[in-house]
matplotlib code that plots the C-alpha trace (Angstrom):
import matplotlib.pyplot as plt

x = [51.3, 52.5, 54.0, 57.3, 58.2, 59.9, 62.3, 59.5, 57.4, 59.4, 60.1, 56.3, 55.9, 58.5, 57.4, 54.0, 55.4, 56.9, 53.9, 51.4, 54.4, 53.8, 49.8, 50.1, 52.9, 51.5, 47.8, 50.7, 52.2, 49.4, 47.5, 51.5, 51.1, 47.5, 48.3, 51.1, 50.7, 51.4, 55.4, 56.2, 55.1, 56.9, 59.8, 60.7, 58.3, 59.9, 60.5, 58.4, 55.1, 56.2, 52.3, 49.1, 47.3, 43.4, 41.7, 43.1, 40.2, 37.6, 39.1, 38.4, 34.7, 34.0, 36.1, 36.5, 32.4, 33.2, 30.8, 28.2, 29.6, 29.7, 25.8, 25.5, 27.4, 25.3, 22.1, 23.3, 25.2, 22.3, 19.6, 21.8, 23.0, 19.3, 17.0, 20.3, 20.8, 16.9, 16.9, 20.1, 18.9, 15.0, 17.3, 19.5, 16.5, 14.5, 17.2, 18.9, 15.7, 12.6, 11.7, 10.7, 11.0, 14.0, 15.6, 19.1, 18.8, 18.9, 21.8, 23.6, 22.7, 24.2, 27.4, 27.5, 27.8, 30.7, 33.0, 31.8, 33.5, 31.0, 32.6, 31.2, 27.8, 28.7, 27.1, 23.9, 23.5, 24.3, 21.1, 18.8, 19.9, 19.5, 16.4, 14.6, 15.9, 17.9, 21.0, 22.4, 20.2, 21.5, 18.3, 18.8, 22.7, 20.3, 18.3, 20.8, 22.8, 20.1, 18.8, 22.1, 22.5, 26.0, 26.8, 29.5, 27.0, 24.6, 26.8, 28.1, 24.8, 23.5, 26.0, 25.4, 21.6, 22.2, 23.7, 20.3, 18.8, 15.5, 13.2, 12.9, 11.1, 8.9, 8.1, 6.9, 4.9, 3.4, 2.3, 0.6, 2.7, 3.3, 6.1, 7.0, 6.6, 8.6, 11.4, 10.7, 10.6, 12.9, 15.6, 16.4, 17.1, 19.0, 20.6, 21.9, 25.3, 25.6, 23.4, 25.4, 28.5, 27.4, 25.8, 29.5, 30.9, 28.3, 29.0, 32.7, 31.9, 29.2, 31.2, 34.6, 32.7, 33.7, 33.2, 29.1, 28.7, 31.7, 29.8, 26.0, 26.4, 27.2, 26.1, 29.1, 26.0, 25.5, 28.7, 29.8, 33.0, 34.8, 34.2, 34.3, 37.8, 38.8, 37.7, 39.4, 43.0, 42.6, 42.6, 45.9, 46.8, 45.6, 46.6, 49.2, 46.8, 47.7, 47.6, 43.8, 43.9, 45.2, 42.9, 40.4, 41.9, 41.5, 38.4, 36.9, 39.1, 36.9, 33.8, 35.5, 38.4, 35.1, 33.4, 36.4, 37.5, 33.8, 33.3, 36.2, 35.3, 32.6, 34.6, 37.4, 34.2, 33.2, 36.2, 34.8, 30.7, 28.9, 31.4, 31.2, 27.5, 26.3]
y = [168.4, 167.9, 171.9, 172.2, 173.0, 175.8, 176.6, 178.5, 175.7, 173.3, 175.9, 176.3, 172.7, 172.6, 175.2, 173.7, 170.0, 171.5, 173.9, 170.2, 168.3, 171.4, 170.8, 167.3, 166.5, 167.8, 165.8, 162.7, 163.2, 163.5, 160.3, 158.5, 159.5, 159.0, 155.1, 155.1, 155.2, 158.1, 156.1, 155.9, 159.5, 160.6, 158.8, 159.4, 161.0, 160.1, 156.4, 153.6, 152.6, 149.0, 148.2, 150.0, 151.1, 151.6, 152.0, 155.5, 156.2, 154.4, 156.8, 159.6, 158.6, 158.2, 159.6, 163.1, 163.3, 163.5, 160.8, 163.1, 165.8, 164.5, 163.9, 167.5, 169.0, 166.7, 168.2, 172.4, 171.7, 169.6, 171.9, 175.1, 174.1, 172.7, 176.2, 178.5, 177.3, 176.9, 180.8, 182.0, 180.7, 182.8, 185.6, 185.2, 184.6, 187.3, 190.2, 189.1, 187.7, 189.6, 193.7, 195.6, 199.0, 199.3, 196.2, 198.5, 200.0, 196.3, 195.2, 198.7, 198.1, 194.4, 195.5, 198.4, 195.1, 193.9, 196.6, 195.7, 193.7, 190.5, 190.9, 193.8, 192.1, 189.5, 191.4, 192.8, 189.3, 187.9, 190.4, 189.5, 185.4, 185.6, 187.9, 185.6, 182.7, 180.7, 180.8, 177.1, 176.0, 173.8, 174.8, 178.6, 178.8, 176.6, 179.7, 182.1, 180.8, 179.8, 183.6, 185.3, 185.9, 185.4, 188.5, 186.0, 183.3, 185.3, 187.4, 184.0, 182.7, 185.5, 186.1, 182.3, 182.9, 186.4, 184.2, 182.2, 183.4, 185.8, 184.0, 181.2, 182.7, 184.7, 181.5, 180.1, 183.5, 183.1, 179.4, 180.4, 179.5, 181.4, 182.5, 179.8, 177.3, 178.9, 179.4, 175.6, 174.2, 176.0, 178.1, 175.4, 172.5, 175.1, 176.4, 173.2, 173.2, 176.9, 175.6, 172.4, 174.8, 177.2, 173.7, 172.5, 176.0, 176.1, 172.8, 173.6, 176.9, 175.4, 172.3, 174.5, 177.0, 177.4, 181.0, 180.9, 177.3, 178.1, 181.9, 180.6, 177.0, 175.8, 172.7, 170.0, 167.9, 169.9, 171.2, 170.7, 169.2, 172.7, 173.3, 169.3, 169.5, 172.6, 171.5, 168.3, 170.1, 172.2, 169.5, 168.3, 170.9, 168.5, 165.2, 164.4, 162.1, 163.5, 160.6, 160.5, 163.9, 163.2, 160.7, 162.7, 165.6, 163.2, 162.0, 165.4, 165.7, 162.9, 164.8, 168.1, 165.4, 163.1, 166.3, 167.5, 164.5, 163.6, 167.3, 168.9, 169.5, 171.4, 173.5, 174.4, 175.6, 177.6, 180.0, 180.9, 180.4, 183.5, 185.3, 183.9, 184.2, 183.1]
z = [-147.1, -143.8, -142.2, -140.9, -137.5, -136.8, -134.4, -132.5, -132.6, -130.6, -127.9, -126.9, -127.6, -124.4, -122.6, -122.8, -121.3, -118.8, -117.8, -117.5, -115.7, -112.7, -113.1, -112.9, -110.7, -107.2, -108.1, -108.9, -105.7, -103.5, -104.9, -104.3, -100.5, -100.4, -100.2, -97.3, -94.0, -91.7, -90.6, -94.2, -94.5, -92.2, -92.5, -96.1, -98.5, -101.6, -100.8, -102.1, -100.1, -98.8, -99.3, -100.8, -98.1, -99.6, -96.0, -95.9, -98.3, -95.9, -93.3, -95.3, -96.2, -92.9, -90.4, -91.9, -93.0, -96.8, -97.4, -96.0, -97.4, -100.7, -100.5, -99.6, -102.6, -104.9, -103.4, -103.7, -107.3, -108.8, -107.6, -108.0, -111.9, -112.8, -111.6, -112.0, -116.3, -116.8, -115.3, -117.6, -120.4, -120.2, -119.2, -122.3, -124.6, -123.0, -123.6, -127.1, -128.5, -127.5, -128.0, -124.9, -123.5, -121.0, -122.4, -123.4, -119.7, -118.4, -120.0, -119.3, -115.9, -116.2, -117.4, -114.9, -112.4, -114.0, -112.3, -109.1, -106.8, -106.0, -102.3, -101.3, -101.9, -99.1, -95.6, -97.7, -99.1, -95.3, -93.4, -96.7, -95.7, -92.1, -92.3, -94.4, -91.5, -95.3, -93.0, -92.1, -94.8, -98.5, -99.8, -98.9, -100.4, -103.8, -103.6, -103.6, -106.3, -108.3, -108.4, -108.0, -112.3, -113.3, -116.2, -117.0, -118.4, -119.5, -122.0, -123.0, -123.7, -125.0, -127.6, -128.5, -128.9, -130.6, -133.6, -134.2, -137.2, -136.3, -139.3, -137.1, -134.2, -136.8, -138.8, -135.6, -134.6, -138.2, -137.3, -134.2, -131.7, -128.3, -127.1, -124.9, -127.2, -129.6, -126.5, -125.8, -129.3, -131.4, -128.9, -126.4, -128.5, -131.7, -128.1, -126.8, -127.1, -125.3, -122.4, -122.4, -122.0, -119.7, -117.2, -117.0, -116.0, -113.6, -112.1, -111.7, -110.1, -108.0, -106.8, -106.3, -104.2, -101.2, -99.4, -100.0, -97.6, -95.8, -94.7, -94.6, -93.2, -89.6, -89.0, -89.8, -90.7, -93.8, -94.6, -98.6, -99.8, -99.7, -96.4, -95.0, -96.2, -94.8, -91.4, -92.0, -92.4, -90.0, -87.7, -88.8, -85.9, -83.3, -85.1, -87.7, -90.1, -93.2, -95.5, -94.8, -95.7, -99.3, -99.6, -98.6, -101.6, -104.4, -103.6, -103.7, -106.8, -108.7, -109.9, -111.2, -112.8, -114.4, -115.5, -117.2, -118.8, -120.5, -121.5, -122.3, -126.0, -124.4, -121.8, -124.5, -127.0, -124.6, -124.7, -127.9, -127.6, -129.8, -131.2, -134.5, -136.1, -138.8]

ax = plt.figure().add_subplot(projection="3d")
ax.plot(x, y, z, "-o")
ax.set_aspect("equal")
plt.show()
């Protein structure tokens, strides 16, 4: 039997057209410039584009180092998501999963860090950097947000693991195997659609970070695609390119777009990943 609508019903359903039309208006508007050329820009920026102008996104590529840039932020979010979810995921198993002595002193301590502001870790985290000479370096800011834990993911994942049944772990133990291979052969794969979860949150955070590169790398040669495209607006100053520039925004639109479009089963899951167990 089909429900009835209410009254209530079709007001959210508005409210809720006219909250995407603001989401998806500006990204509309900047691909619609992205195609002009700088007169046409200038001269009217609602009128139509007499032609599509493509080479605005050669420009970009090139000009503006977002090619490079792009090859930059595949290295630090591959590495990063790869050694950072392999790392949250012993973490998880380690304190929902496994006895020890201090284990509830760990996880106290864990959500002790949740009332701290992650900013006032910046300057330590700069001497430890610069110290240890990872400064200017993609495979120093992999190392630091491979091993800095987020309590986010980690309480996510845990809570996932936390619904596993525990005979299954001592079935294995009864069969003789280790511990890893009952991590490796039982929790990963019954754990897959957590880990798959908590990966795509990482990429987003990974490729939408901007303050870590921005901070620890000075090299234009190694810059990422949040910082390439802040240096490329703020030279909008000197010149008054900004077509390019759009082009330029939705290219580095593209992955976080892709990622979201093939997962987003995934990504709406995870609002609710472990916190109902079975």
């Amino acid at each position: 039997m089909k429900e009835k609508r209410t009254f209530i019903d079709v007001i959210w359903w508005i409210v809720l057209i006219v909250w995407s039309f603001t989401i998806l208006f500006p990204i509309i508007w900047i691909l619609y410039q992205s195609v002009k050329t700088n007169r046409e820009f200038f001269q009217d920026v609602w009128a139509l584009s007499e032609t599509i102008n493509w080479t605005n996104y050669r420009n970009a590529w090139t000009n503006y180092g977002i090619g490079k840039a792009m090859l930059n932020t595949l290295y630090y979010v591959g590495a990063s998501l790869l050694i950072g979810t392999f790392l949250t995921t012993m973490n998880a198993y380690a304190l929902t999963r496994m006895e020890f002595k201090g284990r509830k002193l760990i996880w106290a301590a864990i959500m002790l860090s949740l009332f701290l502001p992650g900013i006032n870790a910046l300057i330590p985290q700069y001497v430890l950097m610069r110290d240890l000479n990872l400064t200017n370096s993609l495979t120093g800011l992999v190392i630091l947000d491979s091993l800095g834990e987020s309590v986010f993911f980690l309480m996510l994942l845990g809570g996932f693991m936390q619904s596993l049944p525990k005979e299954l772990e001592e079935s294995a133990f009864m069969d003789g195997a280790s511990i890893f291979q009952t991590f490796f052969r039982i929790i990963v794969p019954l754990s897959t659609p957590g880990i798959v979860t908590i990966a795509i949150f990482k990429f987003l955070a990974l490729y939408n970070n901007f303050l870590g590169p921005f901070i620890y790398l000075s090299d234009e040669k190694k810059y990422t695609i949040g910082v390439a495209m802040y240096q490329a607006n703020k030279l909008m100053q000197y010149k008054s390119d900004w077509v390019t520039l759009f082009a330029g925004v939705m290219i580095a639109m593209i992955p976080s777009v892709l990622m979201y479009m093939f997962f987003q089963r995934w990504i709406m899951e995870g609002a609710t990943l472990g916190a109902v167990k079975g």
